[in-house]
C-alpha positions as CSV (number, residue, x, y, z in Angstrom):
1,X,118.7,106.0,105.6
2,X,116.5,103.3,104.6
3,X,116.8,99.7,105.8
4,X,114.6,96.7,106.6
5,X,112.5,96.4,109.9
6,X,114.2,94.2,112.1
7,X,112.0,93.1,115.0
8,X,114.7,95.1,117.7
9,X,112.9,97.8,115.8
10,X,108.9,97.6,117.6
11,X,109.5,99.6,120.4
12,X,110.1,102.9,118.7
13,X,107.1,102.1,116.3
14,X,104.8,101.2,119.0
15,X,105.7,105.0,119.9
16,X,104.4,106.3,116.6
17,X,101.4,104.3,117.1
18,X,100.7,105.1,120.5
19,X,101.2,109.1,120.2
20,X,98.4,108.7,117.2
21,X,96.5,107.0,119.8
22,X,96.0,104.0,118.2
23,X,96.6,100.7,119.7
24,X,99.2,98.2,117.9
25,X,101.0,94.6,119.3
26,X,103.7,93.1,118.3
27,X,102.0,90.4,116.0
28,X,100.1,93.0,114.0
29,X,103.4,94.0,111.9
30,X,104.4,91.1,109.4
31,X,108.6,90.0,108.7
32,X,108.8,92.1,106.0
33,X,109.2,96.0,106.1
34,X,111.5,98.8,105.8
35,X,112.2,101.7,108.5
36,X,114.1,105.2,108.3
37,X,115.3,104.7,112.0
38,X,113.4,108.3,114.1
39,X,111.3,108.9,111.2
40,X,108.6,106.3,109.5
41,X,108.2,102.9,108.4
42,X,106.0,100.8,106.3
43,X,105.2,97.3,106.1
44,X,104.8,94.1,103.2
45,X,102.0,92.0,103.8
46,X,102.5,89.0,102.2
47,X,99.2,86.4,100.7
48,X,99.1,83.0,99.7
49,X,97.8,84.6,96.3
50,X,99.9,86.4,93.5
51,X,99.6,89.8,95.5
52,X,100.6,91.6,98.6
53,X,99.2,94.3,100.8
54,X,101.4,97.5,101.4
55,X,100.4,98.5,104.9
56,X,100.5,100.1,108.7
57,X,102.7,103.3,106.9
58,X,103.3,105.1,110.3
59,X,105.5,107.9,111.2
60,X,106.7,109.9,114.4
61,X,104.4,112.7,114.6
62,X,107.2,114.8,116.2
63,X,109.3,115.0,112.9
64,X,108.1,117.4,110.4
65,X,106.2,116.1,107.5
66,X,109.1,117.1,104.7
67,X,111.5,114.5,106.5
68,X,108.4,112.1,106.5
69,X,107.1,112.4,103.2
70,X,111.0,111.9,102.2
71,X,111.1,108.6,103.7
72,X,108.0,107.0,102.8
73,X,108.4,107.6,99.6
74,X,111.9,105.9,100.1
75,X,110.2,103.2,101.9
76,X,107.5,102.5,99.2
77,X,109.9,102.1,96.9
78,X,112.2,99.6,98.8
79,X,108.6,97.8,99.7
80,X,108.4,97.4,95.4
81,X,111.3,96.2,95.4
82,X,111.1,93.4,98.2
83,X,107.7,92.4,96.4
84,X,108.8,92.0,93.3
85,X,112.3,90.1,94.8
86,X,109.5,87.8,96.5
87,X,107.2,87.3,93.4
88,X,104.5,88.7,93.3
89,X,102.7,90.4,90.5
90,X,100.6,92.8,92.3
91,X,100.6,95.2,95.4
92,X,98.1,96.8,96.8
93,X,97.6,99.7,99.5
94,X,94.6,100.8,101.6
95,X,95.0,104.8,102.5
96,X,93.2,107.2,103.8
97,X,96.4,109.8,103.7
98,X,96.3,112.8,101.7
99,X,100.5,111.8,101.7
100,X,100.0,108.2,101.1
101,X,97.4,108.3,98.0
102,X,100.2,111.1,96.3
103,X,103.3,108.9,97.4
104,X,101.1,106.1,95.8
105,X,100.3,107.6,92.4
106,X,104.3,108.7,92.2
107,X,104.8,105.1,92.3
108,X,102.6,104.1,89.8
109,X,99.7,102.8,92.0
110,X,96.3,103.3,90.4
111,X,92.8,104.1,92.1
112,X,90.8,101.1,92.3
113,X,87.6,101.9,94.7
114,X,87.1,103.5,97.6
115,X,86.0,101.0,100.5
116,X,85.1,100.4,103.8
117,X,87.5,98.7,106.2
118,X,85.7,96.4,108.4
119,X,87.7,94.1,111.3
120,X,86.4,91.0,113.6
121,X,88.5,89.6,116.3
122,X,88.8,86.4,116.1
């Protein structure tokens, strides 16, 4: 059900993206991630430090949340895998999801801070 993102894959993200009304290019998702093809994906952000950045968790808002939930949580754990396979020690994930926080502490993630996400185009 699970596999990596391949590229050939953006179009039917950018349709999650855009039916949540929220704007998303090409270059925004990084080489490594994982998709349940119709369903969700989720993305590896990868740092020149000792960590990485679980991110960009999206999900077609036309399937019903069981099916979702089902494959993040899959996708999560495929993302673990693919960091530890690249080396690094720690990941971390930004969410605001209800879903996301649970499908986090399942996985052994642990709260650090609440924070304030702040952008500048460059």
């Amino acid at each position: 059900m699970v596999r990596k993102y391949q590229k050939t894959d953006y179009k039917e993200v950018e349709s999650w993206f855009h039916k949540r009304n929220i704007p998303i290019t090409e270059d925004y998702l990084p080489e490594h991630g994982f998709i349940a093809p119709g369903i969700a994906a989720g993305y590896l952000y990868a740092t020149d430090a000792n960590f990485c950045l679980f991110e960009c968790f999206i999900s077609d808002p036309s399937v019903p949340k069981s099916e979702c939930h089902k494959a993040l949580r899959e996708i999560v754990t495929c993302l673990i895998q693919e960091a530890k396979e690249l080396g690094f020690k720690d990941a971390f994930g930004f969410a605001t999801s209800k879903t996301m926080i649970e499908i986090g502490y399942e996985q052994d993630f642990k709260f650090v801070e609440k924070c304030t996400t702040i952008q500048r185009v460059l």
